[in-house]
The first five atom37 places (N, CA, C, CB, O) and aatype in JSON, in Angstrom:
{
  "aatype": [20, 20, 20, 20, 20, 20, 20, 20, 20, 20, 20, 20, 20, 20, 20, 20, 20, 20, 20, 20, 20, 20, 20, 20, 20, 20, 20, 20, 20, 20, 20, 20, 20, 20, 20, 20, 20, 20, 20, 20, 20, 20, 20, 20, 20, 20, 20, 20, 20, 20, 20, 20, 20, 20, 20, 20, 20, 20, 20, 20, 20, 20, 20, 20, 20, 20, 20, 20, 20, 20, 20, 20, 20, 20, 20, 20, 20, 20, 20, 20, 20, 20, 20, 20, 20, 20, 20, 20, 20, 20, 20, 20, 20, 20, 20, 20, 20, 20, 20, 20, 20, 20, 20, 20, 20, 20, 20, 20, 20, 20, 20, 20, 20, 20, 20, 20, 20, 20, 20, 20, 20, 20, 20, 20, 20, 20, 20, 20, 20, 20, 20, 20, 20, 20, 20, 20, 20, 20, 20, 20, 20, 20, 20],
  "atom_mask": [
    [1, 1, 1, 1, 1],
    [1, 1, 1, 1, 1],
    [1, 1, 1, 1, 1],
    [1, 1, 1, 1, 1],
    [1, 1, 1, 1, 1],
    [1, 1, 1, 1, 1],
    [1, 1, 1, 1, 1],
    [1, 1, 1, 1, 1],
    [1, 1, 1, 1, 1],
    [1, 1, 1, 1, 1],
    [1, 1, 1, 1, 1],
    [1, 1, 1, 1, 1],
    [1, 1, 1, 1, 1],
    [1, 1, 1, 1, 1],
    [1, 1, 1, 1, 1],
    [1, 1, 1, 1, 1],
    [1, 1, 1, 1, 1],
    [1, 1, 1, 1, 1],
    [1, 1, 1, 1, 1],
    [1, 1, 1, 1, 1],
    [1, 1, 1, 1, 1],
    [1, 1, 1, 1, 1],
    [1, 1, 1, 1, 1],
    [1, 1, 1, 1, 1],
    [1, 1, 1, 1, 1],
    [1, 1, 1, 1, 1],
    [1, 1, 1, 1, 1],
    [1, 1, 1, 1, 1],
    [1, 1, 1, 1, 1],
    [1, 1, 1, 1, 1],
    [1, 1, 1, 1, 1],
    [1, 1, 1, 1, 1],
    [1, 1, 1, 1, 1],
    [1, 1, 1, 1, 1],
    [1, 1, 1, 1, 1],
    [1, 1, 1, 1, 1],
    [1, 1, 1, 1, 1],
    [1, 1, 1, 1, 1],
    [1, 1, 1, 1, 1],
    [1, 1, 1, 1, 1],
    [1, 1, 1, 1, 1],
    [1, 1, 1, 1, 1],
    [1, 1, 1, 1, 1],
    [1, 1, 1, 1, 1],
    [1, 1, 1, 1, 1],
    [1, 1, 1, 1, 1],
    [1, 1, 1, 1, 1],
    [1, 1, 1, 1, 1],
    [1, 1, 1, 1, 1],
    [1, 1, 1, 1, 1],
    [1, 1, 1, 1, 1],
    [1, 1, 1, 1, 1],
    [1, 1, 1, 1, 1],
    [1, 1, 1, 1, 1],
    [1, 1, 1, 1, 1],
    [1, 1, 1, 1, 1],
    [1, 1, 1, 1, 1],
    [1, 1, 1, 1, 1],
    [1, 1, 1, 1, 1],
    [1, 1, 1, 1, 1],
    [1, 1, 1, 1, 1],
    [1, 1, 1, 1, 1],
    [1, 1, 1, 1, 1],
    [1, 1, 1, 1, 1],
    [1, 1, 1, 1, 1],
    [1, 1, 1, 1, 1],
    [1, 1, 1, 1, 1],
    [1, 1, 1, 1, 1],
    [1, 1, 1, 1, 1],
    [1, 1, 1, 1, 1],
    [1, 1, 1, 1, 1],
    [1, 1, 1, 1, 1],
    [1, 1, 1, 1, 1],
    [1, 1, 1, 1, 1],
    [1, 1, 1, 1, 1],
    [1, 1, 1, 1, 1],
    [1, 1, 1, 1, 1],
    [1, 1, 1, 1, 1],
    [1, 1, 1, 1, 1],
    [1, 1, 1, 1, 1],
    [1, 1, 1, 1, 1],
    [1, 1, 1, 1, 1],
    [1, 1, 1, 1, 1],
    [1, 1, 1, 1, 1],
    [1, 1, 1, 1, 1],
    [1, 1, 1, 1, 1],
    [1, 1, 1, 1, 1],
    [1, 1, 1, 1, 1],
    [1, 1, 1, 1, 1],
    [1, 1, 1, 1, 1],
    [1, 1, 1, 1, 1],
    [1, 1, 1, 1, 1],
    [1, 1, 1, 1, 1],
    [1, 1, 1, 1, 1],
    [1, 1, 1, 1, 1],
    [1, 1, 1, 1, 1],
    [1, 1, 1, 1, 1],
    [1, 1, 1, 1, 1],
    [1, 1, 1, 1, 1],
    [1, 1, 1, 1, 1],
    [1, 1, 1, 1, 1],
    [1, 1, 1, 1, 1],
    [1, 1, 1, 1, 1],
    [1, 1, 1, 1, 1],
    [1, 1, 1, 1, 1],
    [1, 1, 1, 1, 1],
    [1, 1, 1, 1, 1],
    [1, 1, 1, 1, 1],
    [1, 1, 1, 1, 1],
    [1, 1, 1, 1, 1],
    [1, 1, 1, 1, 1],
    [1, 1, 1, 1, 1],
    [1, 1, 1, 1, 1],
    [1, 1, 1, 1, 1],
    [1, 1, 1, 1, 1],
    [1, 1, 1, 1, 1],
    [1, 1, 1, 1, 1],
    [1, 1, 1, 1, 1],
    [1, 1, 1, 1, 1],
    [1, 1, 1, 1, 1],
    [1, 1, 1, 1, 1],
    [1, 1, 1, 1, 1],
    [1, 1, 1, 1, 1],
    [1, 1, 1, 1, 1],
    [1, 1, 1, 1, 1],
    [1, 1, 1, 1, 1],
    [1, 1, 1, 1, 1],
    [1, 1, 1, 1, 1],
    [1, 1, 1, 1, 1],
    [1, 1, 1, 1, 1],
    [1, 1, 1, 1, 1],
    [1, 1, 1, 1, 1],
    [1, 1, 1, 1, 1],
    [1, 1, 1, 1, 1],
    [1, 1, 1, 1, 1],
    [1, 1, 1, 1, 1],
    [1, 1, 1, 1, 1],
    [1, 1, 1, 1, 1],
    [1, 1, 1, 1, 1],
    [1, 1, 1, 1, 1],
    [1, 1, 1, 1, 1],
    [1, 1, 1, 1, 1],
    [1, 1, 1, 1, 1]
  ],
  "atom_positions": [
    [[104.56, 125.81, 98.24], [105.4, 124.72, 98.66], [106.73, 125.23, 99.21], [105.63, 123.76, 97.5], [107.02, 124.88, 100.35]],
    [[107.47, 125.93, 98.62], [108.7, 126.41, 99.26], [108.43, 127.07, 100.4], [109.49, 127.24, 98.45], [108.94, 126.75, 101.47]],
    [[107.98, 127.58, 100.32], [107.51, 128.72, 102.01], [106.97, 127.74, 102.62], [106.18, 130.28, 102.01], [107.03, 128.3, 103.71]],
    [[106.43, 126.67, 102.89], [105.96, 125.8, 103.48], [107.4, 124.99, 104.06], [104.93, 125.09, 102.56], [107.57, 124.89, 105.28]],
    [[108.32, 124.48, 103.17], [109.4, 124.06, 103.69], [110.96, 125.28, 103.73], [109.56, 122.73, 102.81], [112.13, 125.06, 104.03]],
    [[110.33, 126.38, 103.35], [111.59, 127.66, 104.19], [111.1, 127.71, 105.78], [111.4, 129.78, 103.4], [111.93, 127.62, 106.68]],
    [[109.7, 127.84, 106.04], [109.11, 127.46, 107.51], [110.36, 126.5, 108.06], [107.4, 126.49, 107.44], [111.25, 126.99, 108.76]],
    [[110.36, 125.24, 107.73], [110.78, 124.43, 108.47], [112.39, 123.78, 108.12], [109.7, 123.53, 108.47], [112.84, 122.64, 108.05]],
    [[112.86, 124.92, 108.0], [114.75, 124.73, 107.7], [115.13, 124.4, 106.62], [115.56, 123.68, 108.44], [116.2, 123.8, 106.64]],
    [[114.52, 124.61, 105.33], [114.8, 124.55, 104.23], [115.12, 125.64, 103.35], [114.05, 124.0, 103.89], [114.19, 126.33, 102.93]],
    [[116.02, 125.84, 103.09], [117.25, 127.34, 102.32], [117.54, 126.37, 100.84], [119.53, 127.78, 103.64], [117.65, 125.15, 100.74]],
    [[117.6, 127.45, 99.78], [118.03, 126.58, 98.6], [120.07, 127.35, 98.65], [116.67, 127.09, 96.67], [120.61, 128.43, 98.91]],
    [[120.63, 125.54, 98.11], [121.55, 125.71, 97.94], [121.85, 124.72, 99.9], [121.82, 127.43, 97.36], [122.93, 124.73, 100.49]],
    [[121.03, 124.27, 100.25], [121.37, 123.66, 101.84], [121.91, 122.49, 101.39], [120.03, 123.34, 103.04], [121.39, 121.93, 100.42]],
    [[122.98, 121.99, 102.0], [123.59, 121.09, 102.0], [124.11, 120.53, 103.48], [124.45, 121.4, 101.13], [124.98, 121.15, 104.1]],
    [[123.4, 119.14, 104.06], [123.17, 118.59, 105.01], [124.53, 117.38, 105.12], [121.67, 118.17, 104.9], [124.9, 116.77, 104.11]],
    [[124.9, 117.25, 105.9], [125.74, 116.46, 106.09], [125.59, 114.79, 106.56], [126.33, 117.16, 106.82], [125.03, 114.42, 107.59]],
    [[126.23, 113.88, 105.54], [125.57, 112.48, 105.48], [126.07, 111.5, 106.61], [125.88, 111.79, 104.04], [125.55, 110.46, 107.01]],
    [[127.58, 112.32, 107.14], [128.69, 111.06, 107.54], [127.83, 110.41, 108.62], [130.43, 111.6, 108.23], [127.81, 109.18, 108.53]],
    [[127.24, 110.83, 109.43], [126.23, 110.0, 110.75], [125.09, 109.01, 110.22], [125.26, 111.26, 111.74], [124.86, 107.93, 110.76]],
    [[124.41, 109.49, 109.14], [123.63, 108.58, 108.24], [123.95, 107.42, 107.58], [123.27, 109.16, 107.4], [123.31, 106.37, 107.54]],
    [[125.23, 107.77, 106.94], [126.11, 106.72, 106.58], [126.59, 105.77, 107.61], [127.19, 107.26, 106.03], [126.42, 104.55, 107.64]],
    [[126.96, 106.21, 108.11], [127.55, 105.24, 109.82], [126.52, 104.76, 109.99], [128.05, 106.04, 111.45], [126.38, 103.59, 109.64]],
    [[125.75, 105.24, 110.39], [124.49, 104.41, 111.29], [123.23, 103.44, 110.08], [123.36, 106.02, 112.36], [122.47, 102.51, 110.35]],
    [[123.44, 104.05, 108.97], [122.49, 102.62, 107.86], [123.5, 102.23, 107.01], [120.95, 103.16, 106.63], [123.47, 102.71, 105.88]],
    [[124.68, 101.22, 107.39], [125.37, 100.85, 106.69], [124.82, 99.33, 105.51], [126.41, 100.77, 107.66], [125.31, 99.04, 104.42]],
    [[123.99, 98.82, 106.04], [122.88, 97.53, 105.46], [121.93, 98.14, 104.47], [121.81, 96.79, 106.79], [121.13, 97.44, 103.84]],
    [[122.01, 99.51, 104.33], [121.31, 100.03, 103.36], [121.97, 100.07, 102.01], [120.94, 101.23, 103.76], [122.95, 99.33, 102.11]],
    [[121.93, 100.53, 100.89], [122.46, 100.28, 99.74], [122.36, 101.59, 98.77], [121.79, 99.06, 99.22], [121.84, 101.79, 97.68]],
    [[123.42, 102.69, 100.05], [123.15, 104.46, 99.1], [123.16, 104.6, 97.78], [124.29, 105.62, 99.31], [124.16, 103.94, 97.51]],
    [[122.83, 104.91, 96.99], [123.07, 105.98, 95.68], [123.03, 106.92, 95.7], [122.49, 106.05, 94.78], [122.91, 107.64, 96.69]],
    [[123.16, 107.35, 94.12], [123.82, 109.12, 93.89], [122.34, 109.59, 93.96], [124.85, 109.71, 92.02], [122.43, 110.72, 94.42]],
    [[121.24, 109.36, 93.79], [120.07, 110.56, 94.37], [119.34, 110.35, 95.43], [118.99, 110.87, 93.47], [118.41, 111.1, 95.72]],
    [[119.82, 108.86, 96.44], [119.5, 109.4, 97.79], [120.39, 110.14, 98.35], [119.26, 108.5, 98.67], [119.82, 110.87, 99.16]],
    [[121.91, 110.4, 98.31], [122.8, 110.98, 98.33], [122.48, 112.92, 98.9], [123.31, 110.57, 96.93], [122.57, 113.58, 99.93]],
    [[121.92, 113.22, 96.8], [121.25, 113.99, 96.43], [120.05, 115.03, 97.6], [120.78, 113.16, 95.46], [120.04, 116.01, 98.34]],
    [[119.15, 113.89, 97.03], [117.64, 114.54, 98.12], [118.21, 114.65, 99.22], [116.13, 113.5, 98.47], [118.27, 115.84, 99.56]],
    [[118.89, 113.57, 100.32], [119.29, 114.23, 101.72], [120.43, 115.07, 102.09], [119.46, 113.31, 102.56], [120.73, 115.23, 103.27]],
    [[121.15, 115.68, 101.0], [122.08, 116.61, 101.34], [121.13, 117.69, 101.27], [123.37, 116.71, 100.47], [121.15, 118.63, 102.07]],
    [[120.11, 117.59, 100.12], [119.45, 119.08, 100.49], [118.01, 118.81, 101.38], [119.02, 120.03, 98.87], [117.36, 119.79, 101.74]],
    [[117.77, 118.04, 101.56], [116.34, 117.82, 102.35], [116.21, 117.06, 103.7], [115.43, 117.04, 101.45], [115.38, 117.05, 104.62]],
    [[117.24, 116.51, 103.46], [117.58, 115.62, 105.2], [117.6, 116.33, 106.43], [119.13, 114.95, 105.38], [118.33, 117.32, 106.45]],
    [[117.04, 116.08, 107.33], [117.01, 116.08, 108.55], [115.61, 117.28, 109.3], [118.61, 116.41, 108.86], [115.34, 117.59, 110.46]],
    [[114.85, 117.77, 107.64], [113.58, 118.24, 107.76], [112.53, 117.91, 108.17], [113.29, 118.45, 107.07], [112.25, 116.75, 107.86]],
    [[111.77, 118.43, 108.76], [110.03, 118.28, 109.46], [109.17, 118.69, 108.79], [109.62, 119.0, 110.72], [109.09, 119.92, 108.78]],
    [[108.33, 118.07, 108.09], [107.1, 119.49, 108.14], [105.95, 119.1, 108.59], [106.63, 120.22, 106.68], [105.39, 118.06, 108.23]],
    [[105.48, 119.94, 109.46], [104.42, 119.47, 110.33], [103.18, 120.42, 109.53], [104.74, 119.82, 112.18], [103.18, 121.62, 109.26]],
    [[102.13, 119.35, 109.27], [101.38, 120.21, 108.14], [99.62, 119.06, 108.74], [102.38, 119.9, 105.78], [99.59, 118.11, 109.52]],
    [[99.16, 119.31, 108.44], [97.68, 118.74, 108.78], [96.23, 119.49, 107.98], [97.51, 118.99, 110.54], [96.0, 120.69, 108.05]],
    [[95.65, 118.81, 107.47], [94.42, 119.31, 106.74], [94.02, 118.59, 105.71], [94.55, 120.55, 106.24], [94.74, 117.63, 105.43]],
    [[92.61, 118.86, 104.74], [92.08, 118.17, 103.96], [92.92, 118.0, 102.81], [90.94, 118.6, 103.75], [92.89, 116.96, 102.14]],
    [[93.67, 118.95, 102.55], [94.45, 118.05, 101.09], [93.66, 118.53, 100.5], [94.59, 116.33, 100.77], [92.71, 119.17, 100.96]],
    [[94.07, 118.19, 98.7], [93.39, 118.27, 97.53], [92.87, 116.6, 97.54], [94.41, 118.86, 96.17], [91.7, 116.55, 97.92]],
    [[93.32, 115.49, 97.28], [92.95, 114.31, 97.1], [92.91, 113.37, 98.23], [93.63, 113.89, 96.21], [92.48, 112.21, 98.28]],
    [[93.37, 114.0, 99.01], [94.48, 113.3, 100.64], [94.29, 114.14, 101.74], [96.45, 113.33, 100.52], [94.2, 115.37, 101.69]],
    [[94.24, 113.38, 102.8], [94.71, 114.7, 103.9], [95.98, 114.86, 104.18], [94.17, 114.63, 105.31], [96.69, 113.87, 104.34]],
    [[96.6, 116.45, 104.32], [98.06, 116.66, 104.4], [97.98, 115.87, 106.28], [98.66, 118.82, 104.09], [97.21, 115.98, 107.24]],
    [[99.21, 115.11, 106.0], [100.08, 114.73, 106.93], [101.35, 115.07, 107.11], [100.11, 113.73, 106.89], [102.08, 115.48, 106.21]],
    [[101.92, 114.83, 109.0], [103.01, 115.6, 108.82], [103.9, 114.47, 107.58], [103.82, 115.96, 110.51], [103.27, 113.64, 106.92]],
    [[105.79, 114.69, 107.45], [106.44, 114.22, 107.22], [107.82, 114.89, 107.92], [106.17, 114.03, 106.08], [107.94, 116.05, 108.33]],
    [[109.0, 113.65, 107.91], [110.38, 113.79, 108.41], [111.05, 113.14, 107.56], [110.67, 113.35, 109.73], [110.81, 111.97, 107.27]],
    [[112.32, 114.07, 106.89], [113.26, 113.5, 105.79], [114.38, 113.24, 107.17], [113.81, 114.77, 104.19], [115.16, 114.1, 107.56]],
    [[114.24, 111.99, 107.7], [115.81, 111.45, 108.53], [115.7, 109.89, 108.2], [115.88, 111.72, 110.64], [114.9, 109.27, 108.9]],
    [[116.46, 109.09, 107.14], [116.78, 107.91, 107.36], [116.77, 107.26, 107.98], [117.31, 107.7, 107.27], [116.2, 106.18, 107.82]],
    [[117.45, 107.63, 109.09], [117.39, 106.48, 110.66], [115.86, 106.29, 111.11], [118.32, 107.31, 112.32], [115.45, 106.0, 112.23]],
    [[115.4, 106.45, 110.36], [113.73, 106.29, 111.0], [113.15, 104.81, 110.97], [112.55, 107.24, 110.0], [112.29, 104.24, 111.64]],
    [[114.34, 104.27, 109.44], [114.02, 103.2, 108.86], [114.84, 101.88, 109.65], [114.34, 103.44, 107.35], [114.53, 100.72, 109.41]],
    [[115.9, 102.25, 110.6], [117.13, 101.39, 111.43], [116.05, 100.28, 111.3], [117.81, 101.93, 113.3], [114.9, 100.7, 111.38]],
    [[116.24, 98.74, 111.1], [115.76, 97.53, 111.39], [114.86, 97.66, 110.67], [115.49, 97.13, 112.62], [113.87, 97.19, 111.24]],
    [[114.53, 98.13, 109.43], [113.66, 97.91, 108.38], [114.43, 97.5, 106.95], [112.82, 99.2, 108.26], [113.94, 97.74, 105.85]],
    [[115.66, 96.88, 107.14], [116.04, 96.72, 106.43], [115.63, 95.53, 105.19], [116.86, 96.83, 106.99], [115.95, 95.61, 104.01]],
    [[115.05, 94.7, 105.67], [114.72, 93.54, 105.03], [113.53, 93.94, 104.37], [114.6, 92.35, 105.91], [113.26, 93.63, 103.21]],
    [[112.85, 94.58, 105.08], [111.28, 95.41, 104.48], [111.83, 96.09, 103.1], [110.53, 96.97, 105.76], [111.34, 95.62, 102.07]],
    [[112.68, 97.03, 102.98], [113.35, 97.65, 102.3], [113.62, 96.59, 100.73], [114.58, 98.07, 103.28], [113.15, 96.63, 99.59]],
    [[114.59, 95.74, 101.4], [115.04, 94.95, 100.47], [114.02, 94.32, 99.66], [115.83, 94.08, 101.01], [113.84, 94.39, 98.45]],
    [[113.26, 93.57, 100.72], [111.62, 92.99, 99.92], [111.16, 93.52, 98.82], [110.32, 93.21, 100.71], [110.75, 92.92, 97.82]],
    [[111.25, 95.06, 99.08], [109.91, 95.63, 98.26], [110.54, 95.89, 97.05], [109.09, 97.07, 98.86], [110.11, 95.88, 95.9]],
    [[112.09, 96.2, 97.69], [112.87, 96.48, 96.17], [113.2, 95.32, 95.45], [114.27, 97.23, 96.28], [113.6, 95.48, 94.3]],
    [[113.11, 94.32, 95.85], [113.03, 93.1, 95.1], [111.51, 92.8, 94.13], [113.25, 91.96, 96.27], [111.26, 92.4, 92.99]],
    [[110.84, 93.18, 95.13], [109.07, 92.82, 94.41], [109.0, 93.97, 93.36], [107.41, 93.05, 95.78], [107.97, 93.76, 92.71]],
    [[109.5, 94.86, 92.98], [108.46, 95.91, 92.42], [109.79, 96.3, 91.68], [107.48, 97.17, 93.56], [109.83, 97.48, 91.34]],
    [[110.86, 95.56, 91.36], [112.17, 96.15, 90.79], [112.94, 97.19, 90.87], [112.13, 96.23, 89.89], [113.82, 97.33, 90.02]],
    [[112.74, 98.21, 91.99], [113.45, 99.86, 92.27], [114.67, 99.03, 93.1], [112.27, 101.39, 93.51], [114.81, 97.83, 93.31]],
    [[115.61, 100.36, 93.52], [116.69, 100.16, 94.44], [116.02, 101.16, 95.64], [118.36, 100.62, 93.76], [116.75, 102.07, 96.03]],
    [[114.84, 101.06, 96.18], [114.36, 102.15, 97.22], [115.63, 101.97, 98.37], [112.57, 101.77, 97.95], [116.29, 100.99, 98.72]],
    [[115.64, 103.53, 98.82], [116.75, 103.73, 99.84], [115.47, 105.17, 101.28], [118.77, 104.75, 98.58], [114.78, 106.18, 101.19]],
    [[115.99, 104.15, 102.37], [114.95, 105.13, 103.13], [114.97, 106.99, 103.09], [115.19, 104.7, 104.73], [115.89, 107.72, 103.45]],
    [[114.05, 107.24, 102.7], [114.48, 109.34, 103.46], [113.78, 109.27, 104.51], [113.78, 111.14, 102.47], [114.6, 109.71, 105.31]],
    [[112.98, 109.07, 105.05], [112.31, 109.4, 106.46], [110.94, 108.36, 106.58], [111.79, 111.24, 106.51], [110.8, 107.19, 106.24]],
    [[109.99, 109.32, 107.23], [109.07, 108.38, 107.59], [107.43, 109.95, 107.31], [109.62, 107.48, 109.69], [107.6, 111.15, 107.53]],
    [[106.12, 109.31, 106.83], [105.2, 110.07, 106.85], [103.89, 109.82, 107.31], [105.18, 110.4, 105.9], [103.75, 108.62, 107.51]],
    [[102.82, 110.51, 107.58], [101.93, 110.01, 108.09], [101.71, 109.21, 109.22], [101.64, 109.63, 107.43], [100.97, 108.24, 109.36]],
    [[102.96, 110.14, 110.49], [102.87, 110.0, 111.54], [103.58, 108.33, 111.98], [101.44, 110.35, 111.76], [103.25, 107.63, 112.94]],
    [[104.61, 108.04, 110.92], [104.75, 106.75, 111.05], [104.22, 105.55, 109.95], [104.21, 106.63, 112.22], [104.94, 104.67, 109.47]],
    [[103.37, 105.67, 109.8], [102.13, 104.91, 109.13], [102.91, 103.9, 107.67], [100.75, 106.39, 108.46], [102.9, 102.72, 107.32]],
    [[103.76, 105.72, 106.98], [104.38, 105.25, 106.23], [105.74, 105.25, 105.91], [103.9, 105.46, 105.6], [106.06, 106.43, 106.06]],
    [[106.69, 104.65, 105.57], [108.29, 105.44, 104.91], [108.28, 105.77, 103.79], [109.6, 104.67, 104.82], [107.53, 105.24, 102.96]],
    [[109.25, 106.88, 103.49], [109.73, 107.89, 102.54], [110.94, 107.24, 101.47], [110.35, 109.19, 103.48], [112.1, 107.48, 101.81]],
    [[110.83, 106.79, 100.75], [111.83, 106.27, 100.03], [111.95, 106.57, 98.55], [111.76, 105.0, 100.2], [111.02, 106.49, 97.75]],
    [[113.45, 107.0, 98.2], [114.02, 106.97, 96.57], [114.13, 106.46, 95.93], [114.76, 107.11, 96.17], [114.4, 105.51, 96.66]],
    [[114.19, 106.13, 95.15], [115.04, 104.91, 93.97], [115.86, 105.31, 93.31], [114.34, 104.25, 92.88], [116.15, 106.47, 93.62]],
    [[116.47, 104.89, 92.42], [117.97, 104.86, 91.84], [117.75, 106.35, 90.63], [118.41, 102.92, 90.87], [118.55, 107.24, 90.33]],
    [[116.29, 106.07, 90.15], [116.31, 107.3, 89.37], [116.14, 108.73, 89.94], [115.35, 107.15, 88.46], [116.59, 109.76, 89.43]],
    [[115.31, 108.64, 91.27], [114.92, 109.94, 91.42], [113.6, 109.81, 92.02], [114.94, 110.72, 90.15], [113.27, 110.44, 93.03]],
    [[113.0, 109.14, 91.51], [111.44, 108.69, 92.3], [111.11, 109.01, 93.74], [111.25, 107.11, 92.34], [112.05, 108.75, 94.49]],
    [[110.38, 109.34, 94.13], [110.12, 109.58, 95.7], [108.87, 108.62, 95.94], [109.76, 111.34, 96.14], [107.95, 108.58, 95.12]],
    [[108.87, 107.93, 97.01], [108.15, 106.67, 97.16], [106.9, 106.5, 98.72], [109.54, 105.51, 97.25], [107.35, 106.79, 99.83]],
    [[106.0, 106.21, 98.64], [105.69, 106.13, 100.33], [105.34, 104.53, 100.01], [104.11, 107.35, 101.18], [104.55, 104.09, 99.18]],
    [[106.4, 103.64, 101.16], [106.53, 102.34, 101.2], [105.42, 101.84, 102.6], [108.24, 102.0, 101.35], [105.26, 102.46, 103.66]],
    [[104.85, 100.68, 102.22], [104.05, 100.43, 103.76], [104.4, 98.69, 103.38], [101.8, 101.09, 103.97], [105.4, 97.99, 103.28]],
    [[103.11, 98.54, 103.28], [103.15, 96.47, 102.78], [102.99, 96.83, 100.94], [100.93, 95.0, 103.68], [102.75, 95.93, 100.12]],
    [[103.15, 98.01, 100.63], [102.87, 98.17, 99.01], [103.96, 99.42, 99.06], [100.93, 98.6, 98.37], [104.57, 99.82, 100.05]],
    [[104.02, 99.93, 97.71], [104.62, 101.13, 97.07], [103.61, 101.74, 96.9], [105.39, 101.05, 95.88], [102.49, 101.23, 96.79]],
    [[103.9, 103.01, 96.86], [103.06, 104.7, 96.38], [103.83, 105.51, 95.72], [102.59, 105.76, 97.61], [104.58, 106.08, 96.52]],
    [[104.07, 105.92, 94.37], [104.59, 106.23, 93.69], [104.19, 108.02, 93.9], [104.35, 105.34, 92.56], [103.13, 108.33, 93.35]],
    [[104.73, 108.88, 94.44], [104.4, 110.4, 94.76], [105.06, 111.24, 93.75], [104.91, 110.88, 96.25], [104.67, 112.4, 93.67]],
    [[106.25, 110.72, 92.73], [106.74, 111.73, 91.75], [108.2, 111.83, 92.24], [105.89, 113.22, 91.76], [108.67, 111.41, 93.3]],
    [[108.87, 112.56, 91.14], [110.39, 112.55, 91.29], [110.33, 114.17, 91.82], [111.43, 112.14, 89.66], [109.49, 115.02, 91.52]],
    [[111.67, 114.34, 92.85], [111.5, 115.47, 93.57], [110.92, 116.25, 93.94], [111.79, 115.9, 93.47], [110.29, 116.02, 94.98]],
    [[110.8, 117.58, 93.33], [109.98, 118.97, 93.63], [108.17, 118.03, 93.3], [110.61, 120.73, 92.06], [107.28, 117.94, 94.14]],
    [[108.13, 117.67, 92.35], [106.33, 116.84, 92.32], [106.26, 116.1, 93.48], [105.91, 115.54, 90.93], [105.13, 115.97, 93.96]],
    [[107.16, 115.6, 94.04], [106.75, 114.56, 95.34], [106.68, 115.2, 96.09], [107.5, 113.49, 95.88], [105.73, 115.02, 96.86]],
    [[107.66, 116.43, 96.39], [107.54, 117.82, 97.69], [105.83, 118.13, 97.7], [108.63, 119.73, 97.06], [105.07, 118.05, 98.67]],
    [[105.55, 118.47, 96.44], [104.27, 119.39, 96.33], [102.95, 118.36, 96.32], [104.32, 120.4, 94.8], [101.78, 118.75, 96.33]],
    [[103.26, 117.34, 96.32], [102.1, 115.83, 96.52], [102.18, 116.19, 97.74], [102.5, 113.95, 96.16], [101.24, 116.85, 98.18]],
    [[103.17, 115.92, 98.52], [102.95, 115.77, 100.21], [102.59, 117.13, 100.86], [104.42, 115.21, 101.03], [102.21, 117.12, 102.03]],
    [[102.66, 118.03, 100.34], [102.31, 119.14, 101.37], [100.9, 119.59, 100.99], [103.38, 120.45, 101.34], [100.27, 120.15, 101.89]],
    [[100.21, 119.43, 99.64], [99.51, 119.98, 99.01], [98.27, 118.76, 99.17], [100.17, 120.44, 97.67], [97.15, 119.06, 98.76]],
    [[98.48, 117.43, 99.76], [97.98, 116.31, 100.07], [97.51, 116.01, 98.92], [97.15, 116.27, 101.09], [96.28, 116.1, 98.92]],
    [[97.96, 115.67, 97.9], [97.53, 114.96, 96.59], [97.9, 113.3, 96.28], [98.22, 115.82, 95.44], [99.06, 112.99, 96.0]],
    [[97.39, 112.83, 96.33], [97.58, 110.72, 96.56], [98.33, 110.29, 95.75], [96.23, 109.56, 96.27], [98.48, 110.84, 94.66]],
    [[98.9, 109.33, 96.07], [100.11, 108.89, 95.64], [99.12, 107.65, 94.64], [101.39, 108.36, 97.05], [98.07, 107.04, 94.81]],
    [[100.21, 107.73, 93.51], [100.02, 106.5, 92.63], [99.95, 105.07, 93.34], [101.2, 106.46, 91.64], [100.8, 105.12, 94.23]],
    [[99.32, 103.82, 93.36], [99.9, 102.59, 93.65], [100.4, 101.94, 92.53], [99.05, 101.79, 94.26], [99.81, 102.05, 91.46]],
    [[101.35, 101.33, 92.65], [102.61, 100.56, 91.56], [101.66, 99.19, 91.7], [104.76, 100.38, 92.31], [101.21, 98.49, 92.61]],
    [[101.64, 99.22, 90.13], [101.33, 97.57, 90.36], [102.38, 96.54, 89.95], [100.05, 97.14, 89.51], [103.16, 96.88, 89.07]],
    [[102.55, 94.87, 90.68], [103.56, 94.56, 90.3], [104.32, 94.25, 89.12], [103.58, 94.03, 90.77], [103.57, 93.86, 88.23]],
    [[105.4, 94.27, 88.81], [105.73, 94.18, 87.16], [105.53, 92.46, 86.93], [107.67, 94.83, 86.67], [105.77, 91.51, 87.68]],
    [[104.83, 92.57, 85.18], [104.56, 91.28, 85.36], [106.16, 90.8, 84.69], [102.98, 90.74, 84.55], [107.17, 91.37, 84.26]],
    [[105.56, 89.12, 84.94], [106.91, 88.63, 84.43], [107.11, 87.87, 83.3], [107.49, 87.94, 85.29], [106.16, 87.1, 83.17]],
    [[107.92, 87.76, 82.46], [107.59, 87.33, 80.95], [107.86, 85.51, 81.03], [108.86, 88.29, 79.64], [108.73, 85.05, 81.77]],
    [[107.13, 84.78, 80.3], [107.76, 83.5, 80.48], [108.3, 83.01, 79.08], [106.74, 82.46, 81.13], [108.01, 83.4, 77.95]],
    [[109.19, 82.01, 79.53], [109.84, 81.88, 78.07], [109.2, 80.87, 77.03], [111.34, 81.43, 78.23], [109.68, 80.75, 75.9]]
  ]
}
């Protein structure tokens, strides 16, 4: 996994700069570990293709702005499924977005959630093509 993303501009200790991200998804709703993941993982490619262990590897791109005018999508899902998801990029050629939550979680959002693992486990899901969890919705208690 690391040599897979040292390939493609990833150095430990990289620290990416947010201020253009910030400017440009201001309707988004940052926290401290989307913050986090895109100071060190933002603005990465990895162009990867093959059978996977469970999945086929697809590429992925950690750039936010991928998500511009998906904001309400965003909001939806984090409303339906209770996270604060915040965009990182986009995977599977589009297909899907890349999103955090407030704890750390790494997410692939479409019309559902995919739960891929918190950091370095979500790195090594996506390159290693291993399938993402589906979240089911939380139920709700009545009084």
């Amino acid at each position: 996994m690391e040599m897979t993303l040292r390939r493609c501009g990833w150095s430990p200790h990289r620290r990416a700069d947010l201020t253009s991200w910030k400017f440009a998804l201001p309707d988004f709703s940052w926290h401290a570990k989307a913050e986090e993941f895109l100071q060190e993982f933002g603005g990465i490619r990895v162009d990867i293709s093959g059978p996977g262990i469970t999945r086929a590897q697809e590429p992925f791109e950690f750039d936010p702005e991928l998500a511009i005018g998906e904001e309400e999508r965003f909001s939806e899902l984090s409303q339906t499924f209770g996270h604060d998801f915040f965009p990182l990029g986009e995977a599977g050629q589009g297909e899907f977005f890349l999103a955090i939550d407030e704890e750390g979680v790494i997410y692939l959002l479409g019309s559902w959630a995919l739960r891929l693992g918190f950091g370095d486990s979500a790195l090594e899901n996506l390159i290693m093509g291993i399938a993402a969890e589906r979240l089911t919705l939380p139920t709700k208690s009545t009084p």
